[in-house]
ROFILUM-197400 format. One record per residue (C-alpha): residue number from 0; residue in one letter; x, y, z. Coordinates in steps of 0.05 Angstrom, whole numbers, padded with zeros to 5 digits, m for minus. Layout:
# ROFILUM-197400
+-----+------+--------+--------+--------+
:  nr : rest :     c1 :     c2 :     c3 :
+-----+------+--------+--------+--------+
: NUM :    A :      X :      Y :      Z :
...
+-----+------+--------+--------+--------+
This chain:
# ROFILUM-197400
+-----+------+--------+--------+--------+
:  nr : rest :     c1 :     c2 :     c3 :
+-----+------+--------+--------+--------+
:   0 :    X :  01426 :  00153 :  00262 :
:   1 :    X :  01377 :  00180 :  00309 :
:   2 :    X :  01311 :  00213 :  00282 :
:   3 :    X :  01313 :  00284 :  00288 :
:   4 :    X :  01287 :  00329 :  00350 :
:   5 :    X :  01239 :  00366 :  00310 :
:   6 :    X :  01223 :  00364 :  00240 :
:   7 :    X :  01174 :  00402 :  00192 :
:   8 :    X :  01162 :  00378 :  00125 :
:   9 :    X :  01117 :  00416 :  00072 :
:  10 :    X :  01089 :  00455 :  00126 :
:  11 :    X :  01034 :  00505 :  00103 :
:  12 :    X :  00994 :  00557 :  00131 :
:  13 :    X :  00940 :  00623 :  00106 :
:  14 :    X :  00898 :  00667 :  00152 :
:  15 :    X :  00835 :  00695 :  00104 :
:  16 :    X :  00873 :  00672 :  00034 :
:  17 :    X :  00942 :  00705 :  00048 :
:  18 :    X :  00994 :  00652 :  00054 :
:  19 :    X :  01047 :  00665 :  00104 :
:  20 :    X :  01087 :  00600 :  00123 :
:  21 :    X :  01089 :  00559 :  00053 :
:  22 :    X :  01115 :  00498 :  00044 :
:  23 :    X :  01165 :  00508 :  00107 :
:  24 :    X :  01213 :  00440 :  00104 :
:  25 :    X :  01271 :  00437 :  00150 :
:  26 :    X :  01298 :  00394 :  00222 :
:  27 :    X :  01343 :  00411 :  00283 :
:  28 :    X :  01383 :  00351 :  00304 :
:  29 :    X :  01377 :  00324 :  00378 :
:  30 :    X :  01428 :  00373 :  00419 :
:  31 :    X :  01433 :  00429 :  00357 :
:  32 :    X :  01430 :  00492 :  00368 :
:  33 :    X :  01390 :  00524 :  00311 :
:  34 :    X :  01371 :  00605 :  00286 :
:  35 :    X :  01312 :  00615 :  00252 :
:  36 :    X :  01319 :  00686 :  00225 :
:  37 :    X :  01288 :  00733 :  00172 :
:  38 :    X :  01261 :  00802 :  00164 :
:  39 :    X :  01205 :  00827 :  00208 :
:  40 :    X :  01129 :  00789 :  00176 :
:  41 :    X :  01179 :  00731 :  00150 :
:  42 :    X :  01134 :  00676 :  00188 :
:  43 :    X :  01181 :  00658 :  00245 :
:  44 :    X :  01125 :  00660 :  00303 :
:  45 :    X :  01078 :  00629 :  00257 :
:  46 :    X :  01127 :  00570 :  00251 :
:  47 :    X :  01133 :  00571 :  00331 :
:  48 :    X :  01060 :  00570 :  00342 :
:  49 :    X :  01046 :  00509 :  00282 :
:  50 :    X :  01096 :  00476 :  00317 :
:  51 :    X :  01058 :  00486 :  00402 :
:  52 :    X :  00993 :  00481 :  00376 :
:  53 :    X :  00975 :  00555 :  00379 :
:  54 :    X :  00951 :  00545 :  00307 :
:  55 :    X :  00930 :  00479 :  00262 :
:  56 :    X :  00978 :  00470 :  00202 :
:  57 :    X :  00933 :  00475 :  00136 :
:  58 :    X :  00994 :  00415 :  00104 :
:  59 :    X :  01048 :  00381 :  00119 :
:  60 :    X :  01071 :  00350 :  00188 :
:  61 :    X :  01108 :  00366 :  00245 :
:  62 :    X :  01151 :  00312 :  00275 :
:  63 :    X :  01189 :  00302 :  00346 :
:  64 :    X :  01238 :  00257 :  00349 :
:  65 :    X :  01197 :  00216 :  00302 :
:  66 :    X :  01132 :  00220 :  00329 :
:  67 :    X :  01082 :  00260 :  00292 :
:  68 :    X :  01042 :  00316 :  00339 :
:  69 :    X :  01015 :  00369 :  00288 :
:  70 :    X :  00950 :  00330 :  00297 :
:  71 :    X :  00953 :  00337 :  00381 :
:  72 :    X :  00939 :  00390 :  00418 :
:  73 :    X :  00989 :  00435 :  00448 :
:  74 :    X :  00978 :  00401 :  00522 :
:  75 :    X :  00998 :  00337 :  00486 :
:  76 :    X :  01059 :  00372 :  00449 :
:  77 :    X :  01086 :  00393 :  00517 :
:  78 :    X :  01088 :  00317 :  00544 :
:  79 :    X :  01126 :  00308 :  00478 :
:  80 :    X :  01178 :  00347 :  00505 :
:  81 :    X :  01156 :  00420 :  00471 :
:  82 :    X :  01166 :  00479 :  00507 :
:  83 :    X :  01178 :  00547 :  00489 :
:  84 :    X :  01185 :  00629 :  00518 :
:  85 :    X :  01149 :  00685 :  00483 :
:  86 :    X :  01176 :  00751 :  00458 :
:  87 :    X :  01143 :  00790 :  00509 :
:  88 :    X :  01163 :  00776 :  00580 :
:  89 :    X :  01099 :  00733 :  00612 :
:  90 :    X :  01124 :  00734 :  00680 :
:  91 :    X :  01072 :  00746 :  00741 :
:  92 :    X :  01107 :  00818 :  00783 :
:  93 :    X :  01073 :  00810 :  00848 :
:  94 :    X :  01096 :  00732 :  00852 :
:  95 :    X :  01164 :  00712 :  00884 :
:  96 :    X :  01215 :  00685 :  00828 :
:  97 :    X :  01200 :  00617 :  00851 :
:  98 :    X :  01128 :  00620 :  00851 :
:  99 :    X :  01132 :  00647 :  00777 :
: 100 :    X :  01181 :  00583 :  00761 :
: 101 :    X :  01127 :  00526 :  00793 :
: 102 :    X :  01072 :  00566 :  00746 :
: 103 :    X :  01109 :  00529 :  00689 :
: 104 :    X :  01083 :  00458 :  00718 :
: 105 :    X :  01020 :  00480 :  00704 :
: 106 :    X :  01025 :  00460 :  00629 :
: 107 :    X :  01025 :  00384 :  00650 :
: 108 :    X :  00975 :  00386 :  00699 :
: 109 :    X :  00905 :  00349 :  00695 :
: 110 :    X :  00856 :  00378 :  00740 :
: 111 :    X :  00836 :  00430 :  00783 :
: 112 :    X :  00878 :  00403 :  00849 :
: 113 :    X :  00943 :  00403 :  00818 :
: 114 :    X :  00938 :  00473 :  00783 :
: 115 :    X :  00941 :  00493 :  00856 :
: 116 :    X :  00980 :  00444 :  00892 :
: 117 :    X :  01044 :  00479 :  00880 :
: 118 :    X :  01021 :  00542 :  00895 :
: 119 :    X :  01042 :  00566 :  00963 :
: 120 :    X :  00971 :  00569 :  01002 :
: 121 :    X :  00968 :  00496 :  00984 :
: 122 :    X :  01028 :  00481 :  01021 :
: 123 :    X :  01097 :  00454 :  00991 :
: 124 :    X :  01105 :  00399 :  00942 :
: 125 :    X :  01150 :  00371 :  00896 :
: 126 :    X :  01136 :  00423 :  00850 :
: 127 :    X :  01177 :  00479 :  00901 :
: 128 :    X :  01238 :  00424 :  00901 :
: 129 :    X :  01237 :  00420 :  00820 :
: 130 :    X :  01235 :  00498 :  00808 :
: 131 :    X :  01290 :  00498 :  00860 :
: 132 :    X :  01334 :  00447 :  00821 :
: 133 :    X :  01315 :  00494 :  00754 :
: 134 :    X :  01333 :  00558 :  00786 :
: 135 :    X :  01396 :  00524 :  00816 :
: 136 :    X :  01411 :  00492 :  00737 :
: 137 :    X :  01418 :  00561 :  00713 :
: 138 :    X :  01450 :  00608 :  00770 :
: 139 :    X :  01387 :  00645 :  00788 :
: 140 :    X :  01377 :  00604 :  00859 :
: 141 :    X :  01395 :  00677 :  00894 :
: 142 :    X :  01328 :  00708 :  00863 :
: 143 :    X :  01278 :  00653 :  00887 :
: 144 :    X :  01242 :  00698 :  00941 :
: 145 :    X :  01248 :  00761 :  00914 :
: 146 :    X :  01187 :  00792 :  00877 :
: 147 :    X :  01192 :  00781 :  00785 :
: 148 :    X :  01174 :  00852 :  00783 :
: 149 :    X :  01232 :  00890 :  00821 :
: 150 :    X :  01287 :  00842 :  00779 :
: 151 :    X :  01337 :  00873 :  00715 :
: 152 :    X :  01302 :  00855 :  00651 :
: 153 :    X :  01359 :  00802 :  00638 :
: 154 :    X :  01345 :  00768 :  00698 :
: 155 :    X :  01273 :  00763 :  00682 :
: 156 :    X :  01288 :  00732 :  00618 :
: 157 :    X :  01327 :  00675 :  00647 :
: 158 :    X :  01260 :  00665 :  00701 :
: 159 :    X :  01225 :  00655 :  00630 :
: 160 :    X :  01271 :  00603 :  00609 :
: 161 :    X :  01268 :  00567 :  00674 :
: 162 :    X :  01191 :  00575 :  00681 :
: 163 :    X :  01196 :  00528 :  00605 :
: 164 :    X :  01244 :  00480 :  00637 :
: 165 :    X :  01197 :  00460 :  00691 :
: 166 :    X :  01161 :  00423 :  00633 :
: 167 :    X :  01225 :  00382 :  00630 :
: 168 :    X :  01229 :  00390 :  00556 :
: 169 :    X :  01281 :  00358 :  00508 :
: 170 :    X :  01274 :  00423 :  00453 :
: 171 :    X :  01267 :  00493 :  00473 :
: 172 :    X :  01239 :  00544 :  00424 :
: 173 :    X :  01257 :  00616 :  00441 :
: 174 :    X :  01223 :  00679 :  00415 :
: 175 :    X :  01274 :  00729 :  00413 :
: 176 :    X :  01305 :  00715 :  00479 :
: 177 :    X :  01358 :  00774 :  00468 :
: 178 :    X :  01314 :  00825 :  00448 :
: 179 :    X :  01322 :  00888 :  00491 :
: 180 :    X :  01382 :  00857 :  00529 :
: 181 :    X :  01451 :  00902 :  00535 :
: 182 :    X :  01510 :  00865 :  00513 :
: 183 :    X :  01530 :  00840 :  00584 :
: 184 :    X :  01462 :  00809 :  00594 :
: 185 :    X :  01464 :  00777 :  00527 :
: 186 :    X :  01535 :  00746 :  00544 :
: 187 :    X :  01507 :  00719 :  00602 :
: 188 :    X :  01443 :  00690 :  00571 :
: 189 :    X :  01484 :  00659 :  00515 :
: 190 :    X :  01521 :  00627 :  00574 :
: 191 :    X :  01462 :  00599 :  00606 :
: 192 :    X :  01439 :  00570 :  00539 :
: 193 :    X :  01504 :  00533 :  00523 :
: 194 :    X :  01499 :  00508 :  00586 :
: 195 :    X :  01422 :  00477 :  00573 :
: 196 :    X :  01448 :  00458 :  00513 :
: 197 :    X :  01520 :  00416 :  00534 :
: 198 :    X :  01468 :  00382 :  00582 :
: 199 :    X :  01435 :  00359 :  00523 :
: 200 :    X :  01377 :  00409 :  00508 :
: 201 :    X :  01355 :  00421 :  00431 :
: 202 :    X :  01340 :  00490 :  00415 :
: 203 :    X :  01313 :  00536 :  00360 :
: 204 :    X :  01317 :  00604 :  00373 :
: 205 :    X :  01284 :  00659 :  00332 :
: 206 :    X :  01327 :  00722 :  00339 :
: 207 :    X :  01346 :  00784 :  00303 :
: 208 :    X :  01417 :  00798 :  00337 :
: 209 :    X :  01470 :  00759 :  00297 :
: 210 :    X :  01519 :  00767 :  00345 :
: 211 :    X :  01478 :  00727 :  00391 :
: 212 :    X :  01466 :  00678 :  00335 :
: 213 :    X :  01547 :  00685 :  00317 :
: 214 :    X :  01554 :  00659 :  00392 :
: 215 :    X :  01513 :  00615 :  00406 :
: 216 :    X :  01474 :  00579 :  00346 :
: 217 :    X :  01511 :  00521 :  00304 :
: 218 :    X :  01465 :  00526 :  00250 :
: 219 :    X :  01420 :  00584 :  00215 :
: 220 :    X :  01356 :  00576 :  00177 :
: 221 :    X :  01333 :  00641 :  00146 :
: 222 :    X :  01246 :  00653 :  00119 :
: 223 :    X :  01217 :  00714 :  00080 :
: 224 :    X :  01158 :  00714 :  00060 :
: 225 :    X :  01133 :  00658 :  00093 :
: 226 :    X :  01178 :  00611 :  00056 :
: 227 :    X :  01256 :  00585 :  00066 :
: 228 :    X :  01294 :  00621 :  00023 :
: 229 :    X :  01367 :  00592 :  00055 :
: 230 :    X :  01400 :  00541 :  00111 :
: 231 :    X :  01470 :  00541 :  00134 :
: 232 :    X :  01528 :  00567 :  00179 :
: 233 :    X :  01527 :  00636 :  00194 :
: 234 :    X :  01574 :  00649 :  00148 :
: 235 :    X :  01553 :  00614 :  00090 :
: 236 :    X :  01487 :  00650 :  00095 :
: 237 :    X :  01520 :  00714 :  00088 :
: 238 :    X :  01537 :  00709 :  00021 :
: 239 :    X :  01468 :  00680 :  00002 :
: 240 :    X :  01443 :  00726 : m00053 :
: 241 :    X :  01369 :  00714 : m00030 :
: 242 :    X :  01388 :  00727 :  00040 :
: 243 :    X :  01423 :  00801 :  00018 :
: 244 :    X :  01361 :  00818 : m00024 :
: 245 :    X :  01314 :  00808 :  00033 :
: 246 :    X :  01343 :  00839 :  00080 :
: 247 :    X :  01380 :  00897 :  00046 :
: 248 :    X :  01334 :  00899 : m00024 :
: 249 :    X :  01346 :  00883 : m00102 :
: 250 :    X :  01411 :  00912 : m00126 :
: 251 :    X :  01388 :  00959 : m00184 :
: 252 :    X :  01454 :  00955 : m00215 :
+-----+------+--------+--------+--------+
């Protein structure tokens, strides 16, 4: 059997004596498709940002695909195939689609000459034929010369997905990628992630629509309070009494 994509085990972390990811266990198989859920202040960003670097673990480890990188830095976790969108939409307005895409290179680059090689002053480069293939890998090809800013809000969500591809990762973590979409948009970016993921991208995806998570995600991992109160299908985590009391409250009959 294959070591998993990504695995945490005891993970632990407090800001100023408040706990609020404690003793976090839990692994996404290479090619799942995983939900990490809970009610708003559960931990779920923490856990995304122990896992890039953002923030130092206090305990435990972090694993990909049986390497350990909670001790790296998060330029390091990237190379180990980490790469991950944000809740709120970091795309560039004034740049062309394309030119926001090559801006995800960046990550792996050493040195002042190839932060700007791609960039278009500096003339062409691999880099423009890479965020081509991305943009072409997920249907957006159309968009690559037209300006971030003026694009739907769906649209602009897939540029933030292919922007994290241009890391060439093997898991994707996604920060609420269907907030604020309309039903049509998130059909179409559940499309685009199946898609990734038949190709043989991991992913854990933080997100509060279930529907989405219905759709898409083959298995759901649910935190409250900074700790895991429940793992399963969809389903089975329905009829978790921890998972009803944290979301709806303690039954007072």
């Amino acid at each position: 059997m294959s070591a998993p994509a990504l695995e945490l085990a005891g993970v632990c972390k407090s800001f100023g004596g408040l706990s609020v990811v404690h003793d976090v266990s839990f692994s996404v198989a290479q090619g799942e498709r995983v939900a990490l859920i809970g009610p708003n202040g559960a931990g779920k960003t923490t856990v995304f940002n122990l896992i890039t670097g953002v923030y130092p673990v206090d305990a435990g480890r972090v694993t990909a695909s049986d390497r350990r990188i909670d001790e790296l830095p998060s330029r390091k976790r990237i190379e180990a195939g980490i790469a991950r969108t944000f809740q709120n939409i970091r795309l560039v307005p004034e740049l062309d689609v394309i030119d926001n895409v090559i801006l995800g290179e960046q990550s792996l680059c050493k040195g002042i000459r190839p932060y700007l090689a791609p960039i278009r002053w500096l003339g062409d480069s691999g880099a423009r034929a890479q965020a081509r293939s991305v943009l072409a890998e997920i249907d957006l090809q159309r968009f690559d010369r037209q300006k971030a800013g003026g694009l739907p809000y769906g649209i602009r969500k897939q540029i933030e997905i292919a922007r994290a591809l241009m890391a060439g990762p093997s898991i994707l973590l996604l920060d609420e990628p269907a907030a604020g979409l309309n039903a049509e948009e998130a059909a179409e970016l559940s499309r685009v992630l199946l898609k990734l993921s038949d190709a043989g991208l991991t992913l854990l995806i933080i997100e509060h629509d279930m529907h989405f998570v219905d759709q898409l995600c083959d298995h759901t991992i649910v935190l409250n309070f900074g700790r895991k109160i429940a793992e399963g299908t969809l389903a089975e985590i329905r009829r978790d009494p921890l998972v009803r009391e944290a979301y709806i409250g303690r039954s007072e009959h």
